[in-house]
Legacy VTK file of the C-alpha trace (Angstrom):
# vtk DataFile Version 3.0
C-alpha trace
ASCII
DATASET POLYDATA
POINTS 223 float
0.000 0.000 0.000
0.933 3.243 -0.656
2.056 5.821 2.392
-0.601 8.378 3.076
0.592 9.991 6.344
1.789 13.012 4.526
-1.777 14.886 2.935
-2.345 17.934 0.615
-4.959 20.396 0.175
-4.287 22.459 -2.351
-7.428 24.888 -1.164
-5.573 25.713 2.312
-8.399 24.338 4.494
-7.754 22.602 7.860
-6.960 19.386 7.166
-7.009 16.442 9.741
-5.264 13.351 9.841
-4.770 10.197 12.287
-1.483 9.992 13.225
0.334 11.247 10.337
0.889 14.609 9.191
-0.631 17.448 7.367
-0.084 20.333 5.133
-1.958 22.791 3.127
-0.874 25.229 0.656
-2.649 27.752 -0.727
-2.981 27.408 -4.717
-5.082 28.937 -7.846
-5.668 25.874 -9.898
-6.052 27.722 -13.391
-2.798 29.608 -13.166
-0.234 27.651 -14.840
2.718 29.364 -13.036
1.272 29.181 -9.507
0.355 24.970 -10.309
3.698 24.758 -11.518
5.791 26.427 -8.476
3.381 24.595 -6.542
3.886 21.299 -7.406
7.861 22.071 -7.429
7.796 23.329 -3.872
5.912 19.687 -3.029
8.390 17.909 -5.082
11.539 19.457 -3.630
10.016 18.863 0.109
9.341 15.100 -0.591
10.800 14.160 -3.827
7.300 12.919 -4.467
4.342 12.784 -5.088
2.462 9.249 -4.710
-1.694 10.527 -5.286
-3.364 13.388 -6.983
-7.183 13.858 -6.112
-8.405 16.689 -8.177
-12.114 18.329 -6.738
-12.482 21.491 -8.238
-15.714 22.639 -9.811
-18.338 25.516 -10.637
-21.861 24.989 -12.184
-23.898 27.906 -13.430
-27.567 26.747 -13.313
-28.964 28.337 -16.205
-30.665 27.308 -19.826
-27.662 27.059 -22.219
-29.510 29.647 -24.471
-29.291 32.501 -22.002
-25.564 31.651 -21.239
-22.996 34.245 -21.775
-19.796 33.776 -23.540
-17.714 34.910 -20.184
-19.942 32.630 -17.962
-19.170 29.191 -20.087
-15.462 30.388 -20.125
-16.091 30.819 -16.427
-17.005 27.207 -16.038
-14.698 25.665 -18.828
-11.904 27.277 -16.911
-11.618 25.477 -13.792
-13.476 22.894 -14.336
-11.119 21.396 -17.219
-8.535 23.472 -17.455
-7.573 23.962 -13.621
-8.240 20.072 -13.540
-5.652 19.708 -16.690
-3.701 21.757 -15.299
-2.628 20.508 -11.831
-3.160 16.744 -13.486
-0.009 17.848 -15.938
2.221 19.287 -13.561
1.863 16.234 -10.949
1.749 13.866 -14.408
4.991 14.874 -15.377
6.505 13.884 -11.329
4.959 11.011 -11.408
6.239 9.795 -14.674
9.705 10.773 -13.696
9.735 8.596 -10.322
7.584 5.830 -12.050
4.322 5.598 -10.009
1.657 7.568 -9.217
-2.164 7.817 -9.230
-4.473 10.622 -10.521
-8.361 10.764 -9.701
-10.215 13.478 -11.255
-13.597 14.224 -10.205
-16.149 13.794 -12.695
-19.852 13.451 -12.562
-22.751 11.684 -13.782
-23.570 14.825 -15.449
-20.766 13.449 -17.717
-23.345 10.764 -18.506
-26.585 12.142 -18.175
-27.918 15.606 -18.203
-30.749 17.651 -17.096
-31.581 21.680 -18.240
-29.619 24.152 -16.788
-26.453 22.067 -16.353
-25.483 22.041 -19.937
-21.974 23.899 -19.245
-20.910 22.045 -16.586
-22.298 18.845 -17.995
-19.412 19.553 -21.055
-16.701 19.961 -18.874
-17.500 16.636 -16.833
-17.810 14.505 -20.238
-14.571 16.769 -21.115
-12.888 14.933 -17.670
-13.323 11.940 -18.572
-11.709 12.198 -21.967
-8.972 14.289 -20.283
-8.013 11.298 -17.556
-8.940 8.435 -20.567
-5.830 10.257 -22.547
-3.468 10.642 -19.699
-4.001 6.854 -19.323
-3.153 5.994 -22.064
-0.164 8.401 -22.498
0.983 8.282 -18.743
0.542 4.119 -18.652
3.825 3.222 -19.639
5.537 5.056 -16.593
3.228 2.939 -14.419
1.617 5.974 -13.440
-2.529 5.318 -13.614
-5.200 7.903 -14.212
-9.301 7.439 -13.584
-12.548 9.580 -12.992
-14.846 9.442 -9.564
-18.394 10.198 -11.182
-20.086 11.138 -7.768
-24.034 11.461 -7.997
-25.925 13.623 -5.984
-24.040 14.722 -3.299
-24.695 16.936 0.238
-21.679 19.652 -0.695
-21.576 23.519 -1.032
-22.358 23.274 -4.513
-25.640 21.539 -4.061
-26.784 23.636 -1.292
-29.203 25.791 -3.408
-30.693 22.304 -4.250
-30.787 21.086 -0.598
-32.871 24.354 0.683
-35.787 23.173 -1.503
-37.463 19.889 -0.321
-39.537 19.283 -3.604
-36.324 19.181 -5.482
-34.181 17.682 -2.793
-36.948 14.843 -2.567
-37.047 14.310 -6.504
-33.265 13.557 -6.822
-33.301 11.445 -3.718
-35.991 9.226 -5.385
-34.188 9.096 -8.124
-31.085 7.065 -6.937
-31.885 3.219 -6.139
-30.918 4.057 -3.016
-33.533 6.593 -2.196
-31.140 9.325 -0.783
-28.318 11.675 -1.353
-24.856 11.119 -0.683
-22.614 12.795 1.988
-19.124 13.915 1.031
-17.698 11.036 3.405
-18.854 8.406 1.122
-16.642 9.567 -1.669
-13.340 8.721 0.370
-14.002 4.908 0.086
-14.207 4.983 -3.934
-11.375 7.699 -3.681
-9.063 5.392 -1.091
-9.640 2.577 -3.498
-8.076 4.412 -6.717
-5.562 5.643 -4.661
-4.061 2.878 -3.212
-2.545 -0.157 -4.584
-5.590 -2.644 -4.438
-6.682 -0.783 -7.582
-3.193 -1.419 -9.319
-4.239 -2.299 -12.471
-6.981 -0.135 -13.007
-6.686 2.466 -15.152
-8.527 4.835 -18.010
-11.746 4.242 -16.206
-14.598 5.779 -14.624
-16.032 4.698 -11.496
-19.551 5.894 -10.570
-20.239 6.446 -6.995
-23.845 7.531 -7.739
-26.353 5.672 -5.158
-27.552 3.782 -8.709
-29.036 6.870 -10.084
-27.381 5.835 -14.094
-28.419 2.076 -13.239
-32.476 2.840 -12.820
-34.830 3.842 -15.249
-36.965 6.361 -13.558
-38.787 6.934 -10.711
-41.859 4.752 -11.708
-41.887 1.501 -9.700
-43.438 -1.471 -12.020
-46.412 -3.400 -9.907
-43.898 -6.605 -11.043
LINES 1 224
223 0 1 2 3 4 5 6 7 8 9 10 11 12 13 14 15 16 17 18 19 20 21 22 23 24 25 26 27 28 29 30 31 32 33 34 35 36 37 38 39 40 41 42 43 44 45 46 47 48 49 50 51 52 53 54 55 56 57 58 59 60 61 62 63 64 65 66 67 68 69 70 71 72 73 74 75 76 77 78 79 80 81 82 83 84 85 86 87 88 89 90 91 92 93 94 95 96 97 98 99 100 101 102 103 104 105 106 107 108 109 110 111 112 113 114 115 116 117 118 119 120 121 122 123 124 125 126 127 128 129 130 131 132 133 134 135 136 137 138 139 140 141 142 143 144 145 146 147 148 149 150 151 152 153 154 155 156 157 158 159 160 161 162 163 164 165 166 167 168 169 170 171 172 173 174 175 176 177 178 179 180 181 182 183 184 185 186 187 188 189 190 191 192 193 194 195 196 197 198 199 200 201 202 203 204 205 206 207 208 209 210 211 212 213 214 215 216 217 218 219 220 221 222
C-alpha cells in the first residue's frame, strides 16, 4: 500500500489526519505558473508525489440559451482546465519517479444531463476524456489515471438544491438508493483508486452515484 501519512490540500483548508501529518498550501488551480511552483515546492520537500485527487468545480444553473460567452469560459476554466492543469504538472513527477495515481472528479452529469447544467455537464464529459488520454499516455511510466463520477451529493455546490425539499426529494428518489450522498462516502471509492488494491486499473470511470445511471426512472413497475 501506498504511504498516506503526509496529505495535501491544495485549497488551504484545515486538514485532519490520524497519526500522520498534514499540510496545506494555498494554490489557484487555473494559473499555470502558480500549479507549476506549486507542485515544485511539493516535489523538492518530498521528492514525491504518490496521489493526486483533483475536486475542483463551478456549475452555473442556467438554460444554455441565455448563457454568456464569459460565464461558459467561467465554467470551462476550472473545471477542465484547472483540472488539466494541476493533473499535468503532478503527471509529469509522477512519470519521472515511475508511479503515481491521478483521480479526477467527474460526474454523472458526464453521462446524463438535465436543463440548466449544460456547461458544466461539457466539462465533466470533457474529464473523462482528459483522464482516458493521460491513461493511455501516462501508462507506460506505471503511473494510472481514472474519474470518480459522484451522484448527488450533500456539498456547497448543491446547497441551493438542498434548501428546496420538492427538489431535494425528486433527486433522492431518483437514486436506487432513495437518498443523497454525503461527502464522506466519496473517500471509500477515492481510497480505493488511490491505493494499490486498484493497481491495475486504469482509463476508467467509477460511478459512486447511489444507482441513479443504473435505474430507469422513478416509476416503480407493480412486477
Amino acid at each position: 500500500m501506498q504511504n498516506f501519512n503526509t496529505l495535501f490540500r491544495l485549497d488551504g483548508a484545515e486538514i485532519r489526519g490520524q497519526g500522520g501529518v498534514a499540510e496545506s498550501l494555498a494554490l489557484d488551480i487555473c494559473d499555470e505558473a502558480n500549479v507549476t511552483a506549486t507542485v515544485e515546492k511539493i516535489r523538492e520537500r518530498h521528492q514525491r508525489i504518490d496521489v493526486l485527487v483533483s475536486t475542483p468545480a463551478l456549475n452555473v444553473r442556467k438554460p444554455l440559451l441565455r448563457y454568456s460567452a464569459e460565464e461558459f469560459d467561467k465554467v470551462l476554466r476550472l473545471n477542465l482546465k484547472g483540472s488539466f492543469l494541476i493533473a499535468q504538472a503532478v503527471g509529469r513527477i509522477m512519470s519521472e519517479n515511475k508511479r503515481g495515481s491521478i483521480i479526477l472528479l467527474s460526474s454523472i452529469r458526464s453521462l446524463v444531463v438535465e436543463p440548466g447544467q449544460g456547461a458544466y455537464a461539457a466539462t465533466k464529459a470533457g474529464l473523462v476524456q482528459l483522464a482516458r488520454a493521460f491513461a493511455a499516455e501516462l501508462g507506460g511510466s506505471g503511473v494510472r489515471v481514472n474519474c470518480i463520477a459522484p451522484g448527488i451529493v450533500e456539498t456547497p455546490l448543491t446547497e441551493p438544491i438542498k434548501s428546496n425539499p420538492a427538489w431535494y426529494n425528486a433527486y433522492a428518489a431518483k437514486t436506487a438508493l432513495g437518498r443523497w450522498a454525503t461527502a464522506d462516502e466519496m473517500a471509500g471509492p477515492i481510497m480505493f483508486l488511490a491505493s494499490d488494491a486498484s493497481s491495475y486499473v486504469t482509463g476508467t470511470v467509477l460511478f459512486a452515484d447511489g444507482g441513479w445511471t443504473a435505474i430507469d426512472g422513478r416509476f416503480q413497475p407493480p412486477v
